[in-house]
C-alpha positions in Angstrom: -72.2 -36.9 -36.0 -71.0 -36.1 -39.4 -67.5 -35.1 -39.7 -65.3 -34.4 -42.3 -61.9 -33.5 -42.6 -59.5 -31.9 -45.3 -55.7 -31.9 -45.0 -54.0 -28.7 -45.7 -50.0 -29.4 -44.7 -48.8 -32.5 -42.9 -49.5 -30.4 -39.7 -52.7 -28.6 -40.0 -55.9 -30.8 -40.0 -59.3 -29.0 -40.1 -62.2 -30.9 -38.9 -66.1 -29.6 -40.1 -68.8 -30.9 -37.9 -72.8 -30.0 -37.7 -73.2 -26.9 -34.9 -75.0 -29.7 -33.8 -72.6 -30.9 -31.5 -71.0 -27.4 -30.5 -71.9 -27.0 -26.8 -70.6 -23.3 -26.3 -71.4 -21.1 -28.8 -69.8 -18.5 -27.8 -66.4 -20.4 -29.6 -67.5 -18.6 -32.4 -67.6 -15.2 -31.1 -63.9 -15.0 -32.1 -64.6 -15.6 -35.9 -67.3 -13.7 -36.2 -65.4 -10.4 -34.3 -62.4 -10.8 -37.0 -65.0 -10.9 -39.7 -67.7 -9.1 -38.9 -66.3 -5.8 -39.2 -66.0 -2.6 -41.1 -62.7 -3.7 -43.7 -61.7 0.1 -43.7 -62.2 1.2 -40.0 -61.9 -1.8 -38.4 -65.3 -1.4 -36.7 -66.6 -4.6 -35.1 -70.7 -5.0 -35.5 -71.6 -6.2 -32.7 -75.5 -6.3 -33.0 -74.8 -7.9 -36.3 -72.9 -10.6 -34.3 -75.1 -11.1 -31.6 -77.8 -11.6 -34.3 -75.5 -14.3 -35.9 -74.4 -15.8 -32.8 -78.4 -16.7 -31.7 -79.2 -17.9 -35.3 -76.7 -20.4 -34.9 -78.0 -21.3 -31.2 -81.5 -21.3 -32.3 -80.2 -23.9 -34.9 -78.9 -25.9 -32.6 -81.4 -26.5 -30.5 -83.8 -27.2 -33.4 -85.5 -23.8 -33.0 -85.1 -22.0 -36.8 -85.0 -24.5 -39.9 -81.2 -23.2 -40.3 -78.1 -25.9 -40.6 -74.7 -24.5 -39.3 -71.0 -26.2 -39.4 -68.3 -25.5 -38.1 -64.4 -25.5 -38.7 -61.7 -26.4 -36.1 -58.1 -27.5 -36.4 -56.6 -30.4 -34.8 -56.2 -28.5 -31.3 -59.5 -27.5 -31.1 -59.6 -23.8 -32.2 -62.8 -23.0 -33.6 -61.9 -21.0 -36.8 -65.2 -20.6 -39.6 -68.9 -21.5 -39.4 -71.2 -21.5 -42.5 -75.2 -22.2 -42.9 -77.4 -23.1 -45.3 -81.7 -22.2 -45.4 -84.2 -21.5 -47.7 -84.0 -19.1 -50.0 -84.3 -15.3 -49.3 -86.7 -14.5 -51.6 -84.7 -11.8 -53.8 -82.3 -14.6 -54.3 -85.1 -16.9 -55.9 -84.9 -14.9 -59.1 -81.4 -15.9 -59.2 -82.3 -19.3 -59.1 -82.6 -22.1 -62.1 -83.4 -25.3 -60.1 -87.1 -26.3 -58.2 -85.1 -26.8 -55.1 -82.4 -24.1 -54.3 -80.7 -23.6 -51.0 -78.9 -20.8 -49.8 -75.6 -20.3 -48.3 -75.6 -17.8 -45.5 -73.3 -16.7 -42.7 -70.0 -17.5 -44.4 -67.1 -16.8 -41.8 -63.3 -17.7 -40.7 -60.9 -16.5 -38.4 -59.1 -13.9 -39.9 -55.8 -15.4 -39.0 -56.5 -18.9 -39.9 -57.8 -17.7 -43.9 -55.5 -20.0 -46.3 -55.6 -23.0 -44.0 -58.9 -25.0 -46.6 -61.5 -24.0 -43.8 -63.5 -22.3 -45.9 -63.0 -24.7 -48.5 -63.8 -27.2 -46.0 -67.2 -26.0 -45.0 -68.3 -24.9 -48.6 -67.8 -29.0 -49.9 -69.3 -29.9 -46.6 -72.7 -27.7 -46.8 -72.8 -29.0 -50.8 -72.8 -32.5 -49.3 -75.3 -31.9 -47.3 -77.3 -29.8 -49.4 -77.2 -32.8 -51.8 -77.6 -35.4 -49.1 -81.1 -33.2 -49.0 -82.0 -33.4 -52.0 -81.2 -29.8 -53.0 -80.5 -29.0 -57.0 -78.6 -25.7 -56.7 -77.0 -23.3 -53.9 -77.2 -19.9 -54.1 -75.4 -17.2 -51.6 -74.9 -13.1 -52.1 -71.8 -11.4 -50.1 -71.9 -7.4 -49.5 -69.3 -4.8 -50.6 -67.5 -5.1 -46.9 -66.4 -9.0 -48.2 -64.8 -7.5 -51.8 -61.9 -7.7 -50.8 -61.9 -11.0 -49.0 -65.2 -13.1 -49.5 -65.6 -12.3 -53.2 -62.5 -13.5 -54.5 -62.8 -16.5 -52.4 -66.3 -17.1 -54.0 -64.9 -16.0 -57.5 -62.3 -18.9 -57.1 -65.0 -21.6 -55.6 -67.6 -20.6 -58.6 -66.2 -17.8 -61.3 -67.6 -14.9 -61.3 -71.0 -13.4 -59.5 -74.1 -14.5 -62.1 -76.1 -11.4 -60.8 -76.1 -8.3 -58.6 -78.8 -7.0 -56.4 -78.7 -3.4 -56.0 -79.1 -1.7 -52.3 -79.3 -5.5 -50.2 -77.5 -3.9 -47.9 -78.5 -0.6 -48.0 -78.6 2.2 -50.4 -75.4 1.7 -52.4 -74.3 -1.5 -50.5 -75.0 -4.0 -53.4 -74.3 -7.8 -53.0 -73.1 -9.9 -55.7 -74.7 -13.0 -56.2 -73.0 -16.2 -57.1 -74.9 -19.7 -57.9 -73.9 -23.5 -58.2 -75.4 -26.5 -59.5 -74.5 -29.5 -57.1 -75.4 -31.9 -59.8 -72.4 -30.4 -61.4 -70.3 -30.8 -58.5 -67.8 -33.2 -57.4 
């Protein structure tokens, strides 16, 4: 098992690990409920989770050709889970590299945000994105994250090299942002 850790204080330690070796998945019901949601109503999407939730199962079990991690802190609270697959293939044309990979599924706890989870996972996935022999990641977030995903991804790679219009419905654009991992540290 591949772990990797990143300290944020002297008492907060978070700890990323392939899905791989998360027996209940359900730990990640929790995330995905305080991030999920509609920013202005507060409306959780459940479907959207259980979709989410047997994406990351199927992955486990070696069933889809997705890679999950996941984030915990020292005691063991499960707080963010990111994955990586192919290429959507809209987000090809946002591409530069032979072999892109995309980031999907980008959540943490709303109560833990600020802690380097989400840091944490991102460096992890471009490890392993690396590690495989990947050139360039890719990932789009929708207008529910602008006010919490898209500055996150503005401050891990400047601002969105692309838009594409209606994604997530008619008027629910995505912004897309893109990395070279050659580039990174």
């Amino acid at each position: 098992m591949v772990l990797f850790g990143l300290m944020t204080s002297p008492d907060a330690q978070i700890e990323v690990f392939p899905s791989t070796a998360l027996t209940d998945i359900g730990l990640l019901r929790p995330v995905l409920e305080s991030a999920v949601i509609n920013p202005i109503t507060g409306e959780v999407f459940t479907d959207e989770i259980e979709e989410d939730l047997r994406s990351v199962e199927q992955s486990r079990d070696g069933l889809n050709e997705r890679y999950y991690a996941v984030a915990r802190t020292s005691g063991g609270l499960v707080i963010g889970v990111m994955g990586l697959q192919r290429p959507e293939q809209e987000m090809l044309a946002f591409t530069n590299t032979e072999n892109p990979i995309e980031l999907i599924n980008a959540y943490v706890l709303r109560s833990s945000r600020g802690l380097g989870a989400g840091q944490a996972l991102v460096h992890h996935l471009e490890d392993k994105a690396k590690e495989d022999g990947h050139s360039e990641l890719v990932l789009n977030s929708g207008p529910r994250y602008q006010w919490s995903g898209w500055p996150f991804w503005r401050s891990m790679y400047g601002e969105p090299v692309g838009m594409l219009k209606d994604h997530y419905g008619p008027s629910f654009d995505a912004m897309v942002w893109r990395a070279q991992l050659d580039e990174k540290k």
